[in-house]
C-alpha positions in Angstrom: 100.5 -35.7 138.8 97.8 -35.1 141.0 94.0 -34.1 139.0 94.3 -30.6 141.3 97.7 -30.0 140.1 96.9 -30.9 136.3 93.7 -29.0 136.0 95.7 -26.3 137.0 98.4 -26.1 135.1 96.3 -27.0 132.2 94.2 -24.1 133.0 97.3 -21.5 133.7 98.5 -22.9 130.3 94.8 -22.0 128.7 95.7 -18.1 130.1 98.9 -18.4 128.9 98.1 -19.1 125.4 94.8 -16.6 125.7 97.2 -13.7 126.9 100.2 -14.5 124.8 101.4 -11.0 124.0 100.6 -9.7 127.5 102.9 -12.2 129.0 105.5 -11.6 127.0 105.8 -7.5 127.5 105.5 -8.4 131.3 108.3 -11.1 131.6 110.6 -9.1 129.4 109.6 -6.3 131.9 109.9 -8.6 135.1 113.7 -9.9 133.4 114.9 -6.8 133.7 113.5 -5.5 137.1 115.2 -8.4 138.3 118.6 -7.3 136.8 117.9 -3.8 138.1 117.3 -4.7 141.8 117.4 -8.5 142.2 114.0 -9.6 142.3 110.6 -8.4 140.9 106.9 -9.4 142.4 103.5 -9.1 140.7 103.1 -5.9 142.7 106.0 -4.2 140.6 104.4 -5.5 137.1 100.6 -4.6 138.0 102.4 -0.8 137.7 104.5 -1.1 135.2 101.3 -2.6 133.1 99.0 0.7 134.5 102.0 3.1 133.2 101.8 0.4 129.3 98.6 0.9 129.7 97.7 -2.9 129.0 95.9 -5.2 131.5 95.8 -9.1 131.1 91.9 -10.7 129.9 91.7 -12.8 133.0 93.9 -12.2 136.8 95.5 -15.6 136.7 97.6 -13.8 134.2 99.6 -12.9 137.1 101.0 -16.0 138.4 101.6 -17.6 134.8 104.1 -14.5 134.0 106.2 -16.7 136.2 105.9 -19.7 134.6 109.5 -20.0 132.6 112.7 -21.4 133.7 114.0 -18.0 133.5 112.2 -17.0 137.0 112.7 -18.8 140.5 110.8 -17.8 143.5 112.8 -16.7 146.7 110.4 -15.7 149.0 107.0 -14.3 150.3 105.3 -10.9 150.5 102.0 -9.4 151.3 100.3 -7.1 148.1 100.1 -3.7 148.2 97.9 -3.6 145.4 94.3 -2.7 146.7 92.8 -5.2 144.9 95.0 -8.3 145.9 93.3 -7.5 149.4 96.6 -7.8 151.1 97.2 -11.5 150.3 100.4 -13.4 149.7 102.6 -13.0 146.9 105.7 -14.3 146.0 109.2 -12.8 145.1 110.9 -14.0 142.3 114.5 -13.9 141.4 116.0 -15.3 137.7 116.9 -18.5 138.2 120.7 -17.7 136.6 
């Protein structure tokens, strides 16, 4: 593996292990928007977490919600949330 690639997924596995509980609530909550309507992006969890009332300790939180075998990615969109400035995100479908 190349050092870019290691450092990070080493450093999305650090996040992952910081935000354990987080991650959880928000896969079991991106598992089941995907059953409802076929795929899920960070967009749909950043509300779901504002109506939970939880928020992750560091942003990359976002991305390593995705990090299972359960979720495959099917495509691209641009954010609507604010923050995110309008960048790419992807759409993610479970990987049945």
């Amino acid at each position: 593996m190349k050092q870019g690639q290691l450092l990070k997924e080493q450093g999305l596995a650090r996040v992952e292990a910081n935000n354990a509980d987080f991650i959880s609530k928000m896969r079991a909550t991106a598992y089941i928007l995907c059953r409802a309507n076929g795929n899920v992006t960070e967009d749909h969890l950043r509300v779901r977490a504002r109506n939970l009332n939880v928020e992750p300790t560091h942003p990359n939180c976002w991305g390593a919600i995705f990090r299972s075998k359960d979720f495959k990615a099917i495509g691209y969109t641009q954010s609507t949330t604010p923050s995110c400035h309008g960048r790419t995100i992807r759409v993610w479908a479970l990987n049945d």
